[in-house]
N, C-alpha and C positions, 0 to 999 in steps of 0.2 A: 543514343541508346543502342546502336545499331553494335558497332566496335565489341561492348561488349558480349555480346549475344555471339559476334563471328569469332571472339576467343573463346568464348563457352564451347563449339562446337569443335574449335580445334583442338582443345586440349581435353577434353572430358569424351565426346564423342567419337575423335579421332577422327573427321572430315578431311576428305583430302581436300588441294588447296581449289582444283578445278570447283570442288563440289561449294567451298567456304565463296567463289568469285561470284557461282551463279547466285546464290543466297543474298549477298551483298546486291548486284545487279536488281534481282527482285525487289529485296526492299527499296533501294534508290528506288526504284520505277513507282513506286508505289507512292513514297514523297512526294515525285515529281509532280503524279495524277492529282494527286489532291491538294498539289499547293501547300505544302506546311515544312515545319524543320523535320529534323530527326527529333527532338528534344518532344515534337508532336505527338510521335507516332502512338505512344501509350492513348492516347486518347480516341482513336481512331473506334468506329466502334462499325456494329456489323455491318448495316446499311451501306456504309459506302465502301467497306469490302464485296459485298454485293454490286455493287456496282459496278464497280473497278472488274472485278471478273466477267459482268456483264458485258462492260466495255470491249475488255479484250478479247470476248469471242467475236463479238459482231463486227470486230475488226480482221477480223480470219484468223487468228492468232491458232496453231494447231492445237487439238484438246489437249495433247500432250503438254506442250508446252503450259497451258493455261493448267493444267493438274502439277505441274510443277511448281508454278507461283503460288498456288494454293497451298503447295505442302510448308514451303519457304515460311509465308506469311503466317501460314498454323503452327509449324514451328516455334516464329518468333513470339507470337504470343503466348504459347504454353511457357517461355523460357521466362517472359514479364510474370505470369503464376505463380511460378516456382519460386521466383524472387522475390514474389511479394510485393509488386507494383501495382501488379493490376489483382483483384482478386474473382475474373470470369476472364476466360476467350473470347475474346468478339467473334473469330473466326472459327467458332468449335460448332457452331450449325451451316458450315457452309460447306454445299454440297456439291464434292466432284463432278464435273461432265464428266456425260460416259465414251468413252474409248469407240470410236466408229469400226467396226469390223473392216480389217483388212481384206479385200479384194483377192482372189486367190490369183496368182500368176501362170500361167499357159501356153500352150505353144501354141505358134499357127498350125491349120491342118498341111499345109504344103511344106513346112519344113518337115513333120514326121513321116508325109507324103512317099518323100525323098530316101528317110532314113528306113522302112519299113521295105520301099519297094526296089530297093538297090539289093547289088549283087552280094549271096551269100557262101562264105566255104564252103565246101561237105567236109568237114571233120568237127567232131565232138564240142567243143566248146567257140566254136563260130553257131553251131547249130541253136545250142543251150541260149545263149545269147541274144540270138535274134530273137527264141522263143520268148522269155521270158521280158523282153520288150512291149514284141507286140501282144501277151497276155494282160501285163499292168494298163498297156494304152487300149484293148482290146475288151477289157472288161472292168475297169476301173476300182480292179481292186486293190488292196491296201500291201504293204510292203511285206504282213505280219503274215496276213492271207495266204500268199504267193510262197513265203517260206514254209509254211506248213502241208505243202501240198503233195498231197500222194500218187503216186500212178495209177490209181486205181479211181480219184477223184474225178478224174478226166474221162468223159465219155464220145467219141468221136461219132459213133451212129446216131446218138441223138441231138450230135453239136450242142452238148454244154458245161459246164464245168461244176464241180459242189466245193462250196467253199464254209468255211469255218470263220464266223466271225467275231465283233467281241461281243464278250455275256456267253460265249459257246453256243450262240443263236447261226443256224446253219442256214444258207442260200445257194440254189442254183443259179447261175447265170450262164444264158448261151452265146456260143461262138459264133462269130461271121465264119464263112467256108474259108478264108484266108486266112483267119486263125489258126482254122482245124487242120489247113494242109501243114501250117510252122510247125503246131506240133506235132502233126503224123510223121514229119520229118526228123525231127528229134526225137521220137520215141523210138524212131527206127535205131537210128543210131547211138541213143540209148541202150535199147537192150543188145544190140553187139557190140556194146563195151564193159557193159555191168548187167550181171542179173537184175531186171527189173521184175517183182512181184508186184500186183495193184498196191501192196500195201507198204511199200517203199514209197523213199520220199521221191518226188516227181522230178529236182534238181539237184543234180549232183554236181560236185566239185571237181577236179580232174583226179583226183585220187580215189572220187567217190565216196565219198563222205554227203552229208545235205548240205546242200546250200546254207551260208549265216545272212543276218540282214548288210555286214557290212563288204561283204563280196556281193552281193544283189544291186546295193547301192554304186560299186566299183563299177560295176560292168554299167549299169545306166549312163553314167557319166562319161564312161569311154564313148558307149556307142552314139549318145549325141552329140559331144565333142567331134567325131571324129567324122558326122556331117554340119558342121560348122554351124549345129543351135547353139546358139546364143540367150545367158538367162541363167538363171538359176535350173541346176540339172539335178533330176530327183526322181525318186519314184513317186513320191506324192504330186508333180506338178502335172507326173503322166498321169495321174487319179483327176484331178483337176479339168485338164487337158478332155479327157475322156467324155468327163460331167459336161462341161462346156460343150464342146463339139455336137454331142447328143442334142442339146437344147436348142442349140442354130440351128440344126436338124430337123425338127420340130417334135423333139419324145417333149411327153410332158412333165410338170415337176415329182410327181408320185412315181413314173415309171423309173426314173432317174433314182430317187429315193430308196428306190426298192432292190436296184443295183446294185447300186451303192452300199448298202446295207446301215443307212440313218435309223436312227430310232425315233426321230419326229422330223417334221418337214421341214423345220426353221433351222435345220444345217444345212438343208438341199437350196434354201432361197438363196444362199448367197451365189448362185451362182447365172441369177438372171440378169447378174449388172452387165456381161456381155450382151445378153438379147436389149437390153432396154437402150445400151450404145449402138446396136445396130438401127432400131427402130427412132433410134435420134437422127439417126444419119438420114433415116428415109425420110422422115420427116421434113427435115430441112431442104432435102432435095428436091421434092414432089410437093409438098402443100405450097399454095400460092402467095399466100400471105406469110411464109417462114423465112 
């Protein structure tokens, strides 16, 4: 019963052939598990689909994976429906695992160490550049933020900056004094290249136009390429980076949240799976019994 189900999909659904192999794969696997023919499978009923997915988690099997063998097997039953073999899904109450939150990716603090406190040009868009690094990894705000930003947003005697977030909900966040000097140095040279009024945008292009997100994105990736991080290059992973860093630090998860500009806390948590890796280490190195 299998054969005809993987011509169903080819020809009526239009599966490609990788997708028709993995389909096949899962059902085989599923025969296997439970010892019976193909000629079986209609009979199969929810319990030991149950199972079988029980199986294959406790076996590490990734959730992804195990949601794929679920779609398979849901699949082939809706297509026995259709046909008129079976007249219920066995697998129509069987309920996906859910998708474990991806980990966010980050830099160590000594490769940006590196990139931050190395030698910078004095001319206009080495200046732009560096600033607009060490602002994202400097205040961990968002790529959308940083384009929107005015000269006038920017307040150097009180070290901090006003930013625009989403929902049009507005936040200060303040500068470290190393911040405030990048950009006291590019504002210089900012405004003797372009009239800067406060209510101009804060980056400009070399022609002077605002900065778009895909030159912001440009320049990231050069300037960490070009001290040899390695990893995925982004302005989000310098948000990440930021969030992270903070936390080994010891700011707490509300103060971080508030940065950040989250709207509940349970976007800020993901970012304690570095401290709980640190305190695993200590742990195993200091307790006596570890």
């Amino acid at each position: 019963m299998i054969a005809p189900f993987l011509q169903y999909l080819q020809s009526e659904k239009r599966y490609s052939a990788h997708t028709l192999r993995a389909y096949q794969s899962d059902l085989e696997q599923l025969v296997d598990y439970l010892s019976v023919s193909e000629n079986d499978l209609p009979k199969v009923n929810y319990r030991q689909l149950r199972t079988w997915f029980a199986e294959l988690i406790a076996q590490g099997l990734s959730t992804r994976s195990v949601n794929r063998k679920v779609s398979s097997v849901s699949a082939y039953f809706r297509y026995l429906v259709r046909e008129g073999v079976l007249a219920q899904n066995p697998a129509e109450k069987i309920v996906n695992p859910k998708n474990g939150k991806r980990l966010p990716f980050f830099y160590k603090e000594e490769q940006l160490s590196q990139l931050l406190n190395g030698e910078v040009n004095d001319d206009y868009e080495s200046r732009r550049n560096h600033a607009i690094v060490e602002l994202l990894y400097g205040t961990g705000m968002r790529l959308s933020e940083l384009v929107g930003l005015q000269v006038g947003d920017v307040n150097l005697g009180s070290q901090t900056v006003k930013v625009l977030g989403k929902g049009n909900k507005q936040r200060v966040i303040p500068l470290s004094p190393k911040l405030c000097e990048a950009l006291k140095n590019y504002l210089e040279l900012l405004s003797q290249t372009f009239a800067a009024p406060s209510e101009s945008a804060l980056f400009r292009t070399a022609k002077g136009e605002p900065v778009y997100a895909g030159l912001v994105y440009k320049i990231v990736r050069q300037q960490l390429a070009s001290k040899g991080v390695v990893g995925k290059k982004s302005p989000h992973v310098l948000r990440h980076s930021f969030a992270t860093h903070m936390l080994n630090h010891g700011a707490d998860l509300n103060s971080i949240k508030d940065l950040l500009g989250h709207a509940s806390l349970s976007a800020t948590q993901v970012y304690t799976h570095n401290n709980i890796e640190k305190l695993m280490k200590s742990y195993h190195s200091a307790h006596p019994h570890a």
